[in-house]
N, C-alpha and C positions, 0 to 999 in steps of 0.2 A: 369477859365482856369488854373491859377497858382493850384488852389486845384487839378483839376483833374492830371497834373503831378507830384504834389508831391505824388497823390496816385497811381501811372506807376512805378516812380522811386522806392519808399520804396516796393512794390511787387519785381521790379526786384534786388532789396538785399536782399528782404529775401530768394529769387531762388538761388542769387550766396552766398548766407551765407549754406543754404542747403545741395546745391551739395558740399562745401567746407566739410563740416560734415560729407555726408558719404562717400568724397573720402578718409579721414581722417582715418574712420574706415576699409577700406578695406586696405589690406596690397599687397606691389607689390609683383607681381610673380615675383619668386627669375628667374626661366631660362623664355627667349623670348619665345612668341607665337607658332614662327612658327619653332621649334627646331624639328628633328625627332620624327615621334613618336615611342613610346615605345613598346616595346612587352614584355611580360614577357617569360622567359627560359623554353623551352617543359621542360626539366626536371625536372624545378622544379614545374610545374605544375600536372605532373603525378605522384609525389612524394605526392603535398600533396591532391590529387585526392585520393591517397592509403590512409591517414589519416582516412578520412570517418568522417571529420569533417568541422565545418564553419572554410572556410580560405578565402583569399582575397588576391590579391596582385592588390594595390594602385600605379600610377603614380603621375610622380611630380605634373600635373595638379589634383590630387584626384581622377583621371576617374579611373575606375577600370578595370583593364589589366585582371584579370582573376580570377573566384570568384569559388566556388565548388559547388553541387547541394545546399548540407546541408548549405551554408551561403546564398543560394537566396529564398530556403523554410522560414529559421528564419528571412528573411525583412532584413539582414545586406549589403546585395548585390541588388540594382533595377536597372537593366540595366547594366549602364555603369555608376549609380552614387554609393555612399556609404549610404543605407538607412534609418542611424539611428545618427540622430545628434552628440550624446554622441560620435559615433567610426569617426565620422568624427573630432568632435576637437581633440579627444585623438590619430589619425593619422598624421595631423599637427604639435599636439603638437612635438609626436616622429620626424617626419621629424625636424624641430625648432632644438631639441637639441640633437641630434643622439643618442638617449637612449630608450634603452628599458622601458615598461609602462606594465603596467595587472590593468584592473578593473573590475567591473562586475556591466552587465548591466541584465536588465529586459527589455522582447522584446516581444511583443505581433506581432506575424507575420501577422495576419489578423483579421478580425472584428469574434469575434466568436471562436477563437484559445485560445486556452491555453496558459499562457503568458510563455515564454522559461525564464530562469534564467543560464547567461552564465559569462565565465570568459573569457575574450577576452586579448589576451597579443599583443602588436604590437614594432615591430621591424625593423631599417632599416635596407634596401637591399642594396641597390648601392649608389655611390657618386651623382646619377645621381636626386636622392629624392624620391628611391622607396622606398615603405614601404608595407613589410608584414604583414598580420594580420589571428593569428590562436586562435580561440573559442574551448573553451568545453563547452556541456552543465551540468548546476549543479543540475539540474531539482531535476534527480531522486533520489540525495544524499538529497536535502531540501528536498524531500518530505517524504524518510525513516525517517529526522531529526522530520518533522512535525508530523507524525505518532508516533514516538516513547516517544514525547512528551507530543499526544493526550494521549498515551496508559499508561502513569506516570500517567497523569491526570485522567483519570478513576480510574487506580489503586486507586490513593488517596482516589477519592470520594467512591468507593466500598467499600474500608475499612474502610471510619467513619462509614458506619452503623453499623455495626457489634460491632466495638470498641467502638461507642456510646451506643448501647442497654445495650452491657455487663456494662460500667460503672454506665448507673442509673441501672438495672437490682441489679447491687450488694449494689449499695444507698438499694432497696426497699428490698434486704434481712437482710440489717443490721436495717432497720426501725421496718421489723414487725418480729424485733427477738422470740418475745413473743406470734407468732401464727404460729405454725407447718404447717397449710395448706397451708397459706401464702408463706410460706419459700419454702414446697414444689412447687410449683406452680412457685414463682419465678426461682426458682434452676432449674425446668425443661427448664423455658425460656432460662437462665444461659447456658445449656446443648446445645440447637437448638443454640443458635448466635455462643456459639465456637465453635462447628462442621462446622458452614456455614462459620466462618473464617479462619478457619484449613484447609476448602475444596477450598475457593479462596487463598489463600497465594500456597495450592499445587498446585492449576493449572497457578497461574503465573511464577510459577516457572518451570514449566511442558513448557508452550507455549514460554517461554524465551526460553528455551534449544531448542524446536525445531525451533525456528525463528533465531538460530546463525548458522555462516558459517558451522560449524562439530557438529552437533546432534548426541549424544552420545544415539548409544542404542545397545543392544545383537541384535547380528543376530543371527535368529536359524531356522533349518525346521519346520511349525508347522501346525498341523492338522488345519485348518479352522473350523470345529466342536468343538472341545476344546477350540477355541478362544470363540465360542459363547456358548458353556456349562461356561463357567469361565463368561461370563460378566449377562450371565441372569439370574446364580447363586445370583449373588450381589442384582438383582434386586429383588428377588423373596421377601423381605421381604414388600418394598414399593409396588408393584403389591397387596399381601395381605393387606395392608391395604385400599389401592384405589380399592379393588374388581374389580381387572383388570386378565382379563383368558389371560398366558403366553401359546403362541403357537409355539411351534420350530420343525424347519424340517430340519434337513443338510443334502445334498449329501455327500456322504463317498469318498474317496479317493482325497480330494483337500487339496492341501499343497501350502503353501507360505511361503518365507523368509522373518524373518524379526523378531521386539520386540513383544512377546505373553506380555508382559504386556500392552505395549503403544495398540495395535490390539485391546486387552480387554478395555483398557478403553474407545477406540471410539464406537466401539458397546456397553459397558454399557452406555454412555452417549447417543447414538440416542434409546435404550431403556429404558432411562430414561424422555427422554422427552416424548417418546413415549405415556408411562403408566400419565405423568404426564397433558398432554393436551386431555386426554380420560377420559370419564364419568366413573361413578361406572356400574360395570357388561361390561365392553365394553373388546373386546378385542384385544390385539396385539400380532402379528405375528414377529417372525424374519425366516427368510428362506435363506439358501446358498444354491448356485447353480453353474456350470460352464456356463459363457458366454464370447463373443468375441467382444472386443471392437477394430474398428482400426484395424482387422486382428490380434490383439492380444488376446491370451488366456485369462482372466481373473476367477477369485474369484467372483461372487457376492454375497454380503449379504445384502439382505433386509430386515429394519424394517417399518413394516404396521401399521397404527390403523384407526380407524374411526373414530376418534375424531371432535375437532372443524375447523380445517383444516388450511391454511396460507393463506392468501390474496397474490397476484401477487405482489404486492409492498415490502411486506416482505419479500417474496421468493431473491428478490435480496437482500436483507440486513443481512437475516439469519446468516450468517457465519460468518461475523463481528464483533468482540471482543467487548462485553456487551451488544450487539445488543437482546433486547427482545421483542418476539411478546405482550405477554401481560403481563405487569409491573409484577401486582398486583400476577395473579396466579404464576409468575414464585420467587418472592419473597414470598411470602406464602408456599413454596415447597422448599425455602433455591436454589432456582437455584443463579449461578456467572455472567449469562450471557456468559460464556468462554467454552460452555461445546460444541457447534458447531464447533468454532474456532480451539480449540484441532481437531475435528476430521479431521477436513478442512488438518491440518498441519500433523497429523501422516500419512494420506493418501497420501498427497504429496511427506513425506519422504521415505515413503516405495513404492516410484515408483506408486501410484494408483491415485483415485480421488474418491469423493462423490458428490450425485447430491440428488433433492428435487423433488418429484412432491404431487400436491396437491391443492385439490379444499375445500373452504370454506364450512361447511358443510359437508365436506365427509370423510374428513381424509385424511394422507399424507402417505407418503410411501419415506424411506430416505433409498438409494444405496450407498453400500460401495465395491468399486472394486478394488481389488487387483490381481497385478501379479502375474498368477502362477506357483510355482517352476518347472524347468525343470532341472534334474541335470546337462545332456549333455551341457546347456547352460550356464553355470556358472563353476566357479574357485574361490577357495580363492582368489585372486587376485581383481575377481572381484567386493568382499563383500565393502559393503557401510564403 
């Protein structure tokens, strides 16, 4: 009988040891229970309704008085509580010591959502222990960061090959100084890597200029026809060697504003790939025409071929900076990877767009649409 109370009693201390611990840990509410309750100020609610950003306005119990769409879509606002651990100590905390605070939190709003990356600053409101809270999201800034990072990081790697071939390249000319065929042979490799590194150093420096705030380029009126006499000029000596038959048709009278150089290089590089993913004797087509996209006039120029064609899978990836469908042939042909990318961004900049279609086996067909000049519609003023 003695055992069985001494094990009643030591249960009931370690119950009141317990509850002693975690009243311990909870801290009293600084105002009573049953004090008014709060509302937050229409004004200032409609003020930061206008922000278009995650805001919050906190009561002294933590309930939240009024939250904005954008902080209940990011999970910072559930209800009437505050939904994100992190913003609730850092909301006490500011209440605690009447100071402003800014951290940045990582929020995954829901199972399946893209995780938000926000800078959340919180500030008291009243003597009363309200406390404001206003987010921006940094999303879009880390992810240009992460992008821009990726795009160093290619850089890099693209350029040791090149830099590498050239350095044993020139080992193996000083080696077989004492055989002419050798040399030659070497020299002409010599020849292919710096041209391929001449041609990516120009186009990164090409897609820099057009990926900054102000792309520097002539505006000019320029025949559509001329643009593709100038780029399938370039190509006409690769065509003869690939015994690829160049077919050109232009509509007369189509004018666009904008850079006849940058113009030329997108259409040399869609027929470059063009000739370059086509068999021997195959041939490709570039053809401009007037069409209307959207109720807008446009430019189209299309390059055709009946090549090996792009898988669906590719098709989305194409245009993405060193994205190649196939390694080996597009290295073997000196391609950068970056010759899409370009076209992708001159089209952008001159107001247009470029699209892809194309079955595996059949060949592809790559559109390039541009706005067509209207003088009435335009002013110096208006120039880019």
């Amino acid at each position: 009988m003695a055992g069985l109370i001494g094990v009643v009693v030591g249960a009931a201390l370690m119950f009141l040891i317990g509850r002693a611990v975690v009243a311990s840990r909870v801290k009293p509410d600084p105002l009573p229970l049953d004090a008014p309750p709060q509302r937050a100020d229409p004004s200032l609610t409609r003020a930061l309704a206008a922000l278009e950003a995650p805001a919050i306005v906190a009561g002294f119990h933590d309930e939240v008085l009024y939250a904005t769409d954008e902080a209940r879509v990011a999970g910072l606002a559930q209800g009437t509580r505050i939904g994100v651990i992190e913003l609730l100590d850092q909301v006490r905390e500011c209440r605690r010591t009447g100071e402003q605070s800014e951290q940045y939190l990582d929020v995954r709003p829901g199972p399946g959502r893209p995780v938000l990356h926000l800078g959340v600053r919180t500030a008291p409101l009243d003597e009363e222990g309200g406390v404001i809270v206003i987010g921006r999201d940094r999303s879009p800034l880390i992810r240009v960061d992460q992008a821009r990072n990726d795009f160093l990081a290619n850089v890099s790697h693209e350029l040791k090959t090149p830099i590498g071939a050239i350095s044993i390249l020139a080992e193996a000319v000083t080696d077989a100084a004492d055989d002419a065929e050798a040399v030659r042979h070497f020299a002409g490799r010599l020849h292919s890597e710096s041209t391929r590194l001449a041609d990516l150093v120009n186009q990164v420096i090409a897609l820099s200029r057009l990926q900054s705030d102000q792309p520097q380029f002539r505006v000019e009126q320029t025949e559509v026809a001329e643009i593709v006499d100038r780029a399938v000029h370039r190509m006409d000596e690769l065509a003869r060697r690939r015994e690829v038959d160049l077919v050109v048709r232009c509509a007369d009278g189509l004018v666009v504003l904008g850079d006849p150089g940058q113009l030329a290089d997108a259409v040399a590089n869609l027929v470059q790939n063009a000739i370059v993913y086509s068999g021997p004797r195959a041939r490709v087509s570039v053809i401009s025409r007037p069409a209307a996209v959207g109720g807008q006039q446009v430019a189209e120029i299309a390059v055709s071929d009946n090549g090996i064609g792009i898988s669906e899978e590719d098709q989305e990836r194409i245009f993405e900076r060193f994205y190649r469908v196939d390694q080996a042939r597009s290295r073997a042909n000196g391609g950068t990877g970056l010759g899409l990318s370009l076209v992708k961004h001159i089209a952008r900049t001159h107001g247009g767009s470029v699209s892809v279609w194309s079955k595996v086996g059949q060949g592809s067909t790559f559109s390039l649409r541009l706005p067509i000049y209207q003088p009435h519609d335009h002013t110096m003023e208006d120039l880019p």
